[in-house]
C-alpha positions in Angstrom: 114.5 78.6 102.9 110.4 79.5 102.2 108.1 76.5 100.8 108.1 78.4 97.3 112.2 78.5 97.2 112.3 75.1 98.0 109.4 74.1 95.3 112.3 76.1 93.0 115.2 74.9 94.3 114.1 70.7 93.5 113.2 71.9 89.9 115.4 70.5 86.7 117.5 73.1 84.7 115.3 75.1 82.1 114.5 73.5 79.0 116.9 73.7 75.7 116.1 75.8 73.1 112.9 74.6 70.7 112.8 75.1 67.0 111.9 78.6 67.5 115.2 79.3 68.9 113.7 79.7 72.9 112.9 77.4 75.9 111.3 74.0 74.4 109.2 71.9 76.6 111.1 68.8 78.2 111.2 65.1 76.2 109.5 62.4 77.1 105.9 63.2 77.5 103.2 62.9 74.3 103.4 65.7 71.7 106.3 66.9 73.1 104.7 68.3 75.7 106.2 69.0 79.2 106.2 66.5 82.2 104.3 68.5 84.6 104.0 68.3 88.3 100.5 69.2 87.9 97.9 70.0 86.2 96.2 72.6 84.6 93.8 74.3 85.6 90.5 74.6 83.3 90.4 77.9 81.6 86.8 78.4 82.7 87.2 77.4 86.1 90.1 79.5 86.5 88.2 82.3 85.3 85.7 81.6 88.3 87.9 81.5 91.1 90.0 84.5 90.1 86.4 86.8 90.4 85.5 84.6 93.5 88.8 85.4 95.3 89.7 88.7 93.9 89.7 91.7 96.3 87.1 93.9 96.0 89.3 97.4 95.8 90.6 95.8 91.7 86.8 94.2 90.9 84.5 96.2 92.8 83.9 100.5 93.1 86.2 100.8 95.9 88.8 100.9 93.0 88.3 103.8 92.5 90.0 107.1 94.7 87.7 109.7 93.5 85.1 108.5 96.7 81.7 107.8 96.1 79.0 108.0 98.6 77.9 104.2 99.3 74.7 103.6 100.5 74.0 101.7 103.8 75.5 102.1 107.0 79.3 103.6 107.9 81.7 101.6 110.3 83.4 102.7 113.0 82.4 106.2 112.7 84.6 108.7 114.7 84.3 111.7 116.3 84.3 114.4 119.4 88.1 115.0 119.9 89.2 118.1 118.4 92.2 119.4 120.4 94.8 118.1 122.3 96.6 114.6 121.5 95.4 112.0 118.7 96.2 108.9 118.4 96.1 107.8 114.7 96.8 104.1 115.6 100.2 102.1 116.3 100.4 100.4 120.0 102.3 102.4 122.8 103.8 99.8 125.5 104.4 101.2 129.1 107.1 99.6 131.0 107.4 99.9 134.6 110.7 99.4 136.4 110.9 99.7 140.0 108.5 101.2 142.1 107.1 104.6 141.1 108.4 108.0 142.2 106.3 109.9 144.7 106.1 113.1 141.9 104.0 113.0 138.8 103.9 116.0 136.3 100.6 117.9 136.1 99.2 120.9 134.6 96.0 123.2 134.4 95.1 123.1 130.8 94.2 126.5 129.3 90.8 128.1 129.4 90.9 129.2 126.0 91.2 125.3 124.5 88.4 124.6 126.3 86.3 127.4 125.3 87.2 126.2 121.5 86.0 122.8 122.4 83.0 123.6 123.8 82.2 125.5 120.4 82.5 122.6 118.2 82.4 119.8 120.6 79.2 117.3 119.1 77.1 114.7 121.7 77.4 111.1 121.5 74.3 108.7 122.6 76.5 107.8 125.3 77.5 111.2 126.8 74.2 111.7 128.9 74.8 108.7 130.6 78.5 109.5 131.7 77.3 113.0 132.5 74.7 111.9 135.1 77.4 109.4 137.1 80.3 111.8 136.9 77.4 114.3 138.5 76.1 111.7 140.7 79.4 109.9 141.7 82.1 112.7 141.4 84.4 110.3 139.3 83.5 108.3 136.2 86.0 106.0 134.0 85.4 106.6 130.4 86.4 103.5 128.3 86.5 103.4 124.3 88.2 102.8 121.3 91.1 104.8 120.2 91.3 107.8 118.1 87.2 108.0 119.0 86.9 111.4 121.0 87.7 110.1 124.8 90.0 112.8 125.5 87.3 115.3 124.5 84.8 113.7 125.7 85.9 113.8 129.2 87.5 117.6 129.0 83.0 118.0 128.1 82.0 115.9 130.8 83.9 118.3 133.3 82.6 120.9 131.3 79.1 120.5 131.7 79.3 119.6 135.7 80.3 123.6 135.8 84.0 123.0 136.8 86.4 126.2 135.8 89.2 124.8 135.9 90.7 121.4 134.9 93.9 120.1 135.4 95.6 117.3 133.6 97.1 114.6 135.5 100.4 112.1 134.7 99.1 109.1 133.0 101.6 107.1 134.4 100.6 107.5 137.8 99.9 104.2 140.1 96.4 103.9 140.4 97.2 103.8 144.3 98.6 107.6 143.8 95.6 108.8 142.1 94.2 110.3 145.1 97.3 112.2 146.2 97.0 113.8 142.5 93.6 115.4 143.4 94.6 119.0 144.2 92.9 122.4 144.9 91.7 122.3 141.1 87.9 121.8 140.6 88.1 119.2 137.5 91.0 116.4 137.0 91.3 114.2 133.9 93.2 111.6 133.4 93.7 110.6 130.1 94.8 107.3 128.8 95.9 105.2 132.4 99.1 103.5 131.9 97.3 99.9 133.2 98.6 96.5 133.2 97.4 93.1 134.3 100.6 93.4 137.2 98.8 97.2 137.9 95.2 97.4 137.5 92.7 100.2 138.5 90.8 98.5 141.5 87.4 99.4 142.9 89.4 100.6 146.0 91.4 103.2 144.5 88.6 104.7 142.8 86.8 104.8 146.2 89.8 106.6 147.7 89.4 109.2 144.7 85.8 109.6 145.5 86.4 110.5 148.6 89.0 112.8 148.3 86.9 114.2 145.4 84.0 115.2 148.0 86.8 116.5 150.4 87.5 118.9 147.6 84.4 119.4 146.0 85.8 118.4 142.7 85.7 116.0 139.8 87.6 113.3 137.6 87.4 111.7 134.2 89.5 108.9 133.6 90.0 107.9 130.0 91.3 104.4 129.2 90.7 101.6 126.3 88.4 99.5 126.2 90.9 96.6 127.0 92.4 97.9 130.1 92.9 96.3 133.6 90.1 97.2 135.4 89.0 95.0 138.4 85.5 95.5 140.2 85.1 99.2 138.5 82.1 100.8 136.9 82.5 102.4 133.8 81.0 103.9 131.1 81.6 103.3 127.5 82.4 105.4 125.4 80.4 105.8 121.4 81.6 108.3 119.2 79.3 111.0 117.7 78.1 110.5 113.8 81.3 111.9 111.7 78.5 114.3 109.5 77.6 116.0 113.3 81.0 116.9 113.8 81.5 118.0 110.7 79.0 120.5 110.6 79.6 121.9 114.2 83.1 122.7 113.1 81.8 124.4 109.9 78.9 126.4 112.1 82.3 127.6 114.1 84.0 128.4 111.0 81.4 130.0 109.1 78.2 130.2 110.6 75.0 128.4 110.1 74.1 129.5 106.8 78.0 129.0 105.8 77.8 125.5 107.2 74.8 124.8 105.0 75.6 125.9 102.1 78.9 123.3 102.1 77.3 120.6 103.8 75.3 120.0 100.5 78.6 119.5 97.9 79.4 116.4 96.8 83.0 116.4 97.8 81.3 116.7 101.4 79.2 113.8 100.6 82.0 111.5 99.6 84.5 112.8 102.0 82.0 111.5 104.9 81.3 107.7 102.8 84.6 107.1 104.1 85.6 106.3 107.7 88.1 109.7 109.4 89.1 110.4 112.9 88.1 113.9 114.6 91.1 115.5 113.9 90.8 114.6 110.2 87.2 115.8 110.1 88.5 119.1 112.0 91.3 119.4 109.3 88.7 118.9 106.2 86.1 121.6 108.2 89.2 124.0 107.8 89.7 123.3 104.3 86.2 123.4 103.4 86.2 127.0 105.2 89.2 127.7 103.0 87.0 127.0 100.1 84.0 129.1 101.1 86.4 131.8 101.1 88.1 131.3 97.5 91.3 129.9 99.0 91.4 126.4 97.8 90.0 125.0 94.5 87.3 122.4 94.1 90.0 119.7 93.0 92.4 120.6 95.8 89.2 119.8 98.3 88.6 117.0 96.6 92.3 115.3 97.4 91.9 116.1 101.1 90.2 113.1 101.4 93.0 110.4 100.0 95.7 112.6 101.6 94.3 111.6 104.7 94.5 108.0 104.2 98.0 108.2 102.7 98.7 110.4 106.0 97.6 107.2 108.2 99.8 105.1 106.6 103.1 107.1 106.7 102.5 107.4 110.2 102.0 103.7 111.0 105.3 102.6 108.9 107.0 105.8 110.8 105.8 105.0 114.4 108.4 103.8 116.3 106.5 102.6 118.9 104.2 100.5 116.4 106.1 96.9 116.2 107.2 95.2 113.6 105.0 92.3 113.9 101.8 94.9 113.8 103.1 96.4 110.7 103.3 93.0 108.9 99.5 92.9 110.0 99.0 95.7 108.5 100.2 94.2 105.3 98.8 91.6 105.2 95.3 92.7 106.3 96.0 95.0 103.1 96.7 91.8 100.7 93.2 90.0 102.6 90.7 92.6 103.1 87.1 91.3 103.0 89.1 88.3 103.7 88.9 85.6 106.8 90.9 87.4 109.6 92.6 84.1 110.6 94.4 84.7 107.1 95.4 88.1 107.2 97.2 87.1 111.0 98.6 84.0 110.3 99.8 84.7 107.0 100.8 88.3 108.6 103.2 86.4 111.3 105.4 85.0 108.2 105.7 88.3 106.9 106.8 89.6 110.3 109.3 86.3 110.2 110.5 87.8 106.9 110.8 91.4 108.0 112.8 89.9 110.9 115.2 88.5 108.8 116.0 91.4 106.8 116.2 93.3 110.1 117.9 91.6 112.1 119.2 88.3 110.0 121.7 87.5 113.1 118.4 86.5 114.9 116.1 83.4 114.7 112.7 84.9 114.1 110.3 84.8 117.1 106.8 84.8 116.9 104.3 85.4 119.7 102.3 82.1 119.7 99.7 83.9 122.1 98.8 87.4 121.5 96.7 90.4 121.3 92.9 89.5 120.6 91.0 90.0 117.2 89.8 93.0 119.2 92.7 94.7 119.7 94.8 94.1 116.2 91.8 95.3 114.4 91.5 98.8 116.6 95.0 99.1 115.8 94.8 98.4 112.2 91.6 100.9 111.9 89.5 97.9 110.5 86.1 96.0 111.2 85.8 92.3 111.9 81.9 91.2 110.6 80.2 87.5 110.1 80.0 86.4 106.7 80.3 83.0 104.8 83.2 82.5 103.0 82.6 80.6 99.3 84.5 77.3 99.4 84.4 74.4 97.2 82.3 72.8 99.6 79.7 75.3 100.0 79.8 78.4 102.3 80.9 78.6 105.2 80.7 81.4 108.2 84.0 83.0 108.9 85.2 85.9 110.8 86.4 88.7 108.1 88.0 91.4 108.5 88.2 95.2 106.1 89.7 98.4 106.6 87.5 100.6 107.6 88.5 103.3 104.5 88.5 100.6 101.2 91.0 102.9 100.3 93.9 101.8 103.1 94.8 98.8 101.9 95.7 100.0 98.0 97.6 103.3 99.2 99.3 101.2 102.1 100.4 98.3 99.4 101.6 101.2 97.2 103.8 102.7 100.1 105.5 99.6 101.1 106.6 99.2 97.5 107.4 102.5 96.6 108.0 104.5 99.9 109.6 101.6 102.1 112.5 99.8 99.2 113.9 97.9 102.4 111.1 95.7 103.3 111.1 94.6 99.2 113.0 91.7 99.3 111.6 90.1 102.6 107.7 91.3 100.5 109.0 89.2 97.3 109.9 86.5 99.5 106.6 86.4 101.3 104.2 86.8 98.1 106.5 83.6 96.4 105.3 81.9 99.8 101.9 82.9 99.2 101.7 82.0 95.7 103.0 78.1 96.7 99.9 78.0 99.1 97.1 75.3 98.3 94.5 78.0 99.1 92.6 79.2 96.3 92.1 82.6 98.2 95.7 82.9 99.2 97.3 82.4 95.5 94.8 84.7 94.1 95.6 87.4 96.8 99.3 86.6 95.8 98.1 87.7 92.1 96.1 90.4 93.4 98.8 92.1 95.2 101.4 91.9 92.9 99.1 93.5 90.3 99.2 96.1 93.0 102.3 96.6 92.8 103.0 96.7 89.5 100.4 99.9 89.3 103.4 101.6 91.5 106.9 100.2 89.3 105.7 97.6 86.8 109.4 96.9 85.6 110.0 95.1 89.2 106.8 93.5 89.5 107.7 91.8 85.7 111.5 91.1 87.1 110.8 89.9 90.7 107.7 88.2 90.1 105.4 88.2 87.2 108.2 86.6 84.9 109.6 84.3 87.1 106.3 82.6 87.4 105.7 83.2 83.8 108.2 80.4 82.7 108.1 77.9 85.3 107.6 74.3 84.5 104.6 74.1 87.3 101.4 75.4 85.7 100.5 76.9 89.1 103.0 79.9 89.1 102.0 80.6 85.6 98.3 80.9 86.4 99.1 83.0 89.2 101.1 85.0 86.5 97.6 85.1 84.5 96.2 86.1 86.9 98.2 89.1 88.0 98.3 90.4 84.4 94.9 90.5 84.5 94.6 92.1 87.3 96.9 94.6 86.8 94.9 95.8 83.7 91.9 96.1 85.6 93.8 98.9 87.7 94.6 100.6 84.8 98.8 99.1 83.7 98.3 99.8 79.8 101.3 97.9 79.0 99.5 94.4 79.6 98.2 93.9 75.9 101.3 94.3 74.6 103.1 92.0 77.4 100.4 89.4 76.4 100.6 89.7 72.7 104.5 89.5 72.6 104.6 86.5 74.9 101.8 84.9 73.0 104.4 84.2 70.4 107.2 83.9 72.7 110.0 81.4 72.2 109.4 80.0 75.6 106.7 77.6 75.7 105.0 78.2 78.9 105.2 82.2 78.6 103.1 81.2 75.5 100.9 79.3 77.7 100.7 82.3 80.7 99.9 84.3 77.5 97.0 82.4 76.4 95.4 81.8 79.8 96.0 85.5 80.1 93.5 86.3 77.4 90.8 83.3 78.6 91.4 85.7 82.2 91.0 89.4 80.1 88.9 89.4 78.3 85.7 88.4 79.9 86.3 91.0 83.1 87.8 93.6 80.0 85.4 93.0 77.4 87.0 95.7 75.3 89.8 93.5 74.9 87.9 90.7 73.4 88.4 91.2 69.6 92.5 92.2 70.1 92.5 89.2 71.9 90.8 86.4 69.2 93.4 88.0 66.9 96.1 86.9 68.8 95.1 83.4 70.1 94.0 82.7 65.8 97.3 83.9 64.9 98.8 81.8 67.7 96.9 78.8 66.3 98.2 79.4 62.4 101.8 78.7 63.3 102.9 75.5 62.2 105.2 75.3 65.8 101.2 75.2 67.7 101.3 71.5 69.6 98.4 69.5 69.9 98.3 70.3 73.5 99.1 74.1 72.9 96.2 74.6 70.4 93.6 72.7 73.3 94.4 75.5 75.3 94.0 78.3 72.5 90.8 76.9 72.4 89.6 77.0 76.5 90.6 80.4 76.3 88.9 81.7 73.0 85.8 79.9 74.5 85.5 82.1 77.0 85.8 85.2 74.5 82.0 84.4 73.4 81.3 85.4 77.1 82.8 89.2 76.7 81.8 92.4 74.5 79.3 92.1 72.0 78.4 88.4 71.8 76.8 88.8 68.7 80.2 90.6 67.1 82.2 87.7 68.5 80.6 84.9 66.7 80.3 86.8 63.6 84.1 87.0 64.2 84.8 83.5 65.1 82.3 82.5 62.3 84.0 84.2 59.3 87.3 82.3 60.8 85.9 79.0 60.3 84.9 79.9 56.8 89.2 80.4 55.8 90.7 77.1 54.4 93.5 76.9 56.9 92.1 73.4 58.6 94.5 74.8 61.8 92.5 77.6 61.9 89.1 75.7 61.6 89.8 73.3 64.1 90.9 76.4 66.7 87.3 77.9 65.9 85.1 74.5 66.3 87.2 73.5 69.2 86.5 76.5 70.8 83.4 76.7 69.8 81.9 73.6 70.9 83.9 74.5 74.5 81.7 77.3 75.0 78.4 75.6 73.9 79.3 73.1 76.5 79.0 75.5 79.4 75.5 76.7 80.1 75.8 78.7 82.8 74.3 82.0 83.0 76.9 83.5 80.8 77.2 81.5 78.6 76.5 81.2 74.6 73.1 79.4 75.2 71.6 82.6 77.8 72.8 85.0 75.7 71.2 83.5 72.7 68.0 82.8 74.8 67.3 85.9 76.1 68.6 88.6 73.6 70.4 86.2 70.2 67.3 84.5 69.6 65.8 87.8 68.5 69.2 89.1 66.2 68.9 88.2 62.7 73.4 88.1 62.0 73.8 86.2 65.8 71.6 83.5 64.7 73.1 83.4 61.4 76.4 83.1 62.7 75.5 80.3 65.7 73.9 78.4 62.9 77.4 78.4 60.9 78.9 77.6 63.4 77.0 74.7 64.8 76.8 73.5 61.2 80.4 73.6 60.9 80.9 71.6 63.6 77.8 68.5 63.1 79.9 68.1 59.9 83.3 68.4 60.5 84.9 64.5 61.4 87.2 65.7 64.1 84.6 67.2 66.3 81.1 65.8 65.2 80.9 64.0 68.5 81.6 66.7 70.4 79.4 69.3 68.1 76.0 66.7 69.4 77.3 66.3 72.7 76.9 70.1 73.4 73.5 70.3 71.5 72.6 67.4 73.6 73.3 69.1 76.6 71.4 72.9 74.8 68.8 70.1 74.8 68.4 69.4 78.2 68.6 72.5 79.1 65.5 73.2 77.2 63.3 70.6 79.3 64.3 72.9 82.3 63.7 76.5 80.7 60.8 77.3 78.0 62.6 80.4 76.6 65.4 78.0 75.7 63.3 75.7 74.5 62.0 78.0 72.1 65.4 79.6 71.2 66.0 76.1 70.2 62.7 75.6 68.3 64.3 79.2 66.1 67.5 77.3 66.0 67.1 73.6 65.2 65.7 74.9 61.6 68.6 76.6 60.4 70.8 73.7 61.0 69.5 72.1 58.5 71.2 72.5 55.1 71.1 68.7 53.4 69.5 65.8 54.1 72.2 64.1 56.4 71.7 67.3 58.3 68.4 66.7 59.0 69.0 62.7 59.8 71.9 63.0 62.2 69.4 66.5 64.0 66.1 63.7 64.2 68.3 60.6 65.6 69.3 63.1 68.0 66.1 64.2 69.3 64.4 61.0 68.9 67.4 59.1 70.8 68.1 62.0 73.2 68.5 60.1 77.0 67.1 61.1 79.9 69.6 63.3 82.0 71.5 61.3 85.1 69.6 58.3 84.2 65.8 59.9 84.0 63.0 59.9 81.4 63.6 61.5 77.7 63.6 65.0 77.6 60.0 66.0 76.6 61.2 69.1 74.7 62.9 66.5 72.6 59.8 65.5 71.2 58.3 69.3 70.4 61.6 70.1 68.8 61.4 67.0 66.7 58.3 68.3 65.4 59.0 71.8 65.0 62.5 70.1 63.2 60.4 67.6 60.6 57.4 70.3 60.0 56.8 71.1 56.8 56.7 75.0 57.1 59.1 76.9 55.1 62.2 78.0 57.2 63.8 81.3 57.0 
């Protein structure tokens, strides 16, 4: 059973029905409220660590499919191999039983592909380098990363030493055999050495292939990764060329210099290249751009080419036979943590294999390697980058290994496929992302949200069913953040349904969709500012119903506080302002109390910097603030709590002149009777230092500018 099915599983019966006819919170705690296993989150802080944690494919450009050329530098760049076998990733294991037969398969590769290649073939940095040994030595051992060109590079290499002929040899020969492969031919390549740490390629054997090389006047290439068992040999490494170089010689091939040019310079070329693609894709896209030049594709149809190449890769990986099960469940889950720590994204992958497993093969206990490939390896496979970057933390950052696909666009189109294009792996997926969603890492449960909102881009009906709502109406608060969360999320990428889910369960029957409802909005509409004023509606008319608890209307109140930090600030408090003018004191005690929650947080977008830096000079926003504020110094319930946030305005102001003089505009219009202006001067006059120091000194100006006799406006 996973961690999250047991969490379930010790869980009490759902709650009877309420007065409302649904799911009533438990007895036995004060106002009726439910005895939780924990608590809840603050609505601001949640809001924090759901942008702090959330992948950058929902939050950030790479969202969007259309491409976009990003400035700085590409990764992992491809490029030289045009014809001939491509890997496109997935790991191919050799297995060697017995000792090797004395025949291996080989074969004179035709003239005319290397003719081809020699058109279009582009120079890496590293080619003249390899040139001059495989001149100077007769045999050179090219090693690089897959899908990069080697194949290519070394049909070049043989090339350009003058050979006319080249034939291919069997790359499963020993490495003790190689000589006795060297024939009549004046070139040999070997591509791809089936090596192993029980048969390595050891300085001897290429000696032996030197000199029967010289005996024969003739040359070899060996290809192999970067990885490979090589003991006491030289070799030379491998760099792809620029992906733009390649490009272009194709297109000179295809169309001719001025052709090639005249291409080069659209901006579906442009975007195309801001994204990492093998050779053979940048080979396909040179043929489709030729197709263009020549009227036989439209603009649009070039401009797919690119995403159809990802969605290509990613077939191919879940079709692969020969790429395991356990490297596919890294695939996933590098897709769930990209621009993640790469310890997640394996270690969390491994339980999705263990899930996979079981669906596969549920006769089996599931077996996972403790010792493995290196960071190295899985991230060649995976097409990804591992970089140094600090990690935010609750304790400050800290310097982690992460880890991104190389194409931002991999990891949404290979969450959508595993959803949509592979229905078996769903219930071991569900299973996993519960698991993930009962983590105690920040990070993880908000990549749990994230993903699901993925997935409910691709079939929103089974996200809602398998996930969303089951969270939704737990008694934990946890699973109903992470339902928050998700909802939110999936708005960003464009579900429309998710104002209408969060409006009908913000006056569900069942108490804690109410409560997934109304941290929904705190969530929404700051990052989707034009759902700000739908959302006040519903969270006031939330708060008019007689059925609101005490504890229920506190959190109507955290989350309309962070409304005044979306859309038009200025719009929002006339809003909030014109509801604390109605009668209803439910109403009015919903608008202070969420008033005086956002005065209490001064970060940087908060009420007090927006009214700094742009209310201070808007006529209607410091009308409306000064309603507010008044509403609140003389309201009983929340009089304390209305000077406690001024107080801390006012402190604020001893660190930053422009608030200080925001204040000094302020202070003024707060004043609307006498007891106004005594309980505003026993404030500044009484104001304590801050964490023990001296008064404020801005206490003392504001005092003045409070008690001057100037007319105010």
């Amino acid at each position: 059973m996973t961690a999250y099915a047991e969490q379930q599983a010790g869980r009490e019966r759902p709650p009877a029905p309420d007065a409302e006819g649904g799911a009533a919170p438990p007895q036995g705690a004060p106002d009726g409220q439910p005895e939780q296993p924990d608590e809840p989150q603050e609505a601001h802080a949640a809001r924090r660590e759901l942008i702090e944690h959330a992948p950058e494919f929902i939050l950030g450009a790479s969202a969007a499919f259309g491409g976009s050329l990003v400035g700085g530098s590409q990764h992992g760049v491809s490029g030289g191999q045009v014809a001939g076998d491509v890997f496109m990733g997935g790991k191919t294991e050799h297995h060697h039983h017995g000792p090797a037969g004395p025949r291996h398969a080989s074969g004179e590769i035709p003239r005319a592909e290397l003719d081809r290649l020699a058109a279009v073939f582009a120079e890496s940095g590293s080619f003249a380098p390899a040139l001059e040994r495989l001149s100077r030595e007769r045999v050179v051992v090219l090693t690089g990363a897959h899908s990069t060109g080697r194949r290519a590079a070394a049909l070049m290499l043989l090339h350009r030493v003058g050979v006319r002929s080249v034939r291919a040899l069997d790359p499963d020969v020993s490495p003790a055999a190689i000589p006795d492969q060297i024939t009549g031919a004046h070139g040999h390549v070997l591509c791809e050495l089936a090596l192993s740490r029980g048969r390595p390629l050891r300085e001897h054997h290429v000696l032996a292939a030197r000199e029967r090389l010289r005996e024969r006047d003739g040359y070899l290439v060996v290809t192999a990764e970067r990885t490979a068992a090589l003991h006491g040999v030289g070799t030379e490494r491998w760099e792809p060329p620029q992906a733009v170089d390649i490009l272009y010689n194709h297109l000179g091939h295809l169309l001719g210099r001025s052709g090639a040019d005249e291409v080069s310079g659209l901006d579906v070329v442009r975007d195309f290249l801001a994204h990492d693609h093998r050779p053979q894709e940048l080979a396909a896209f040179a043929e489709r751009l030729a197709d263009f030049h020549r009227g036989g594709v439209s603009l649009d149809e070039l401009a797919g080419f690119s995403r159809a190449t990802v969605e290509r890769q990613v077939r191919q990986w879940f079709d692969d036979a020969a790429t395991g099960l356990r490297d596919k469940a890294f695939l996933i889950s590098l897709a769930v943590f990209d621009q993640a720590p790469y310890t997640l994204a394996a270690e969390l992958g491994d339980r999705l294999f263990a899930e996979l497993q079981l669906t596969e093969t549920p006769q089996e206990t599931a077996r996972i390697p403790v010792f493995g490939s290196s960071p190295a390896e899985r991230l060649r496979l995976a097409r990804a980058r591992g970089y140094e970057e600090n990690e935010a933390t609750e304790w400050g950052p800290v310097p982690q290994l992460m880890a991104e696909y190389e194409d931002p666009r991999t990891a949404r189109v290979l969450l959508e496929e595993v959803w949509t294009g592979q229905p078996s792996a769903r219930p071991a997926l569900v299973r996993w992302i519960k698991q993930l969603a009962a983590d105690p890492r920040p990070v993880v449960r908000t990549r749990a949200a994230a993903c699901t909102a993925l997935l409910a881009t691709a079939d929103l009906p089974s996200a809602m069913a398998q996930l969303i709502d089951g969270w939704a109406t737990t008694r934990a608060f946890a699973p109903r953040l992470i339902a928050a969360n998700a909802l939110t999320l999936a708005h960003l990428l464009g579900v429309p349904a998710v104002p209408r889910i969060l409006a009908q369960w913000c006056t569900d029957r069942h108490y804690a969709r109410r409560w997934t409802a109304i941290r929904g909005y705190a969530l929404l509409a700051p990052l989707s500012p034009d759902q700000a004023s739908a959302a006040l509606d519903a969270l006031a008319g939330r708060a008019r119903s007689d059925a609101s608890s005490d504890y229920e209307q506190g959190q109507l109140a955290q989350s309309a506080a962070l409304l005044l930090a979306a859309g038009d600030r200025a719009e929002m408090l006339g809003s909030l302002a014109a509801l604390g003018r109605q009668e209803s004191p439910a109403i009015r005690s919903f608008v202070l109390s969420s008033f005086v929650t956002a005065c209490t947080h001064t970060d940087e977008d908060g009420v007090l910097a927006w009214f700094a830096a742009e209310g201070v000079r808007n006529p209607d926003g410091i009308r409306d603030l000064a309603t507010l504020w008044r509403l609140g110094l003389n309201d009983r319930t929340h009089t304390r709590a209305t000077l406690d946030a001024l107080r801390s305005w006012l402190y604020e102001a001893e660190r930053h002149p422009e608030t200080e003089f925001a204040l000094a505009t302020l202070l003024p219009q707060l004043v609307a009777s006498g007891e106004d202006l005594s309980r505003l001067s026993h404030l500044l006059r009484t104001a304590p230092g801050e964490r023990g120091g001296p008064p404020p000194e801005a206490a003392g100006r504001l005092l003045t500018v409070l008690t001057s006799p100037s007319p105010r406006s």
